[in-house]
C-alpha positions, 0 to 999 in steps of 0.5 A: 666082624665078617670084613676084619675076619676076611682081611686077617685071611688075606693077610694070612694068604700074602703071608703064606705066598710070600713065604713059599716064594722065598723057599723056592728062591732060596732052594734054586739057589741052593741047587746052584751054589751047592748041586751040579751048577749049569755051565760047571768047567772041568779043568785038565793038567798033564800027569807023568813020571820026569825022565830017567836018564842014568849012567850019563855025566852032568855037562857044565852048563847052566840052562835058563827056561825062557818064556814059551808062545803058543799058535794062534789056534792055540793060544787059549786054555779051552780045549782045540779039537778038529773034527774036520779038515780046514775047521777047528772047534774049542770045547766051553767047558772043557779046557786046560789048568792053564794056557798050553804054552805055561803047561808045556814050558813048565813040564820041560823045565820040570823035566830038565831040572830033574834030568841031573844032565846039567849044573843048574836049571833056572826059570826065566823069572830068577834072574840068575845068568845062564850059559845057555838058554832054552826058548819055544813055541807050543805050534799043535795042542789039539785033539784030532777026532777025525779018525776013528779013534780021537788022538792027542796032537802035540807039536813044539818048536824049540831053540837053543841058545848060547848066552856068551857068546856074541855071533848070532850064527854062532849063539844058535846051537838048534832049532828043531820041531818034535811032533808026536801023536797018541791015540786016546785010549777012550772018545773023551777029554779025560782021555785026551789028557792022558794021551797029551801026557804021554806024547808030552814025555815022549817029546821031553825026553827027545829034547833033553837029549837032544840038549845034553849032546849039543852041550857034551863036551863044551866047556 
């Protein structure tokens, strides 16, 4: 009796260990799936009102958005920082909705579309013919923390471009660089994609004007 009683124990004991071993896989499974996870990526867009441009007529253009390209340094949605000269560092998990050269390109294409400056405004997947084409590359998208206070750096190079027109010297109506920085108004990502926001409907705006009087009186 004594030797079955013990092994009813034992049993009793596996039973019991392999229970509380289960509950305690299933809580830190818990934790990760439901809880702060480790390694949790925190994802940033821009956010700003389009630019208004009022009492100004609508030229007869139609402008196509092409695809924009991005630096090498730039060229990935995890955030660029620089806290000193000749280094450049990339946060893991802070990082962009989406690599710069997508979210730059859409805002201006946002922002041209809304402007009402001109007849129509496609993007580069429509396939509908344009009078005029807007193409660019992202070249600084990067916080700068080598200041006392972090800045956002935003640089574009943007060329526009007559589609009828057969002489390349000719079809080039610009090629121009728009650089701007803002100070973060505190030391975090948060903050940055604020300060990239600002910059970025700075720049818009510079552009869009700059488009409306190349294309100002043409027919």
């Amino acid at each position: 009796m004594l030797k079955a009683k013990d092994k009813i124990i034992g049993r009793t004991f596996y039973a019991f260990f392999f229970l509380f071993i289960g509950g305690l896989v299933l809580s830190l499974a818990g934790c990760l799936s439901f809880g702060e996870p480790a390694g949790k990526v925190d994802f940033y867009t821009l956010e700003y009102a389009f630019p208004k441009f009022t009492e100004v007529k609508a030229v007869n253009s139609t402008i196509r958005m092409e695809r924009f390209q991005a630096s090498p340094l730039n060229n990935s949605e995890r955030i660029s920082y620089r806290k000193n000269n000749f280094q450049t560092d990339k946060y893991s998990n802070q990082r962009w909705e989406t690599n710069p050269a997508h979210l730059i390109a859409y805002f201006l294409f946002r922002d041209i579309r809304q402007s009402g400056l001109f007849k129509a405004v496609f993007n580069h997947d429509t396939g509908f013919a344009a009078t005029h084409s807007i193409s660019g590359t992202v070249d600084e998208f990067f916080e700068d923390d080598r200041g006392g206070r972090w800045e956002a750096v935003l640089s574009l190079d943007i060329i526009l471009m007559a589609e009828n027109e057969t002489d390349l010297n000719k079809r080039i109506l610009f090629q121009k660089r728009y650089s701007t920085r803002k100070e973060c108004a505190r030391n975090n990502p948060g903050a940055l994609a604020e300060a990239m926001s600002k910059a970025m409907s700075e720049l818009s705006a510079q552009i869009i004007t700059d488009i409306y009087k190349t294309l100002e009186g043409k027919p």
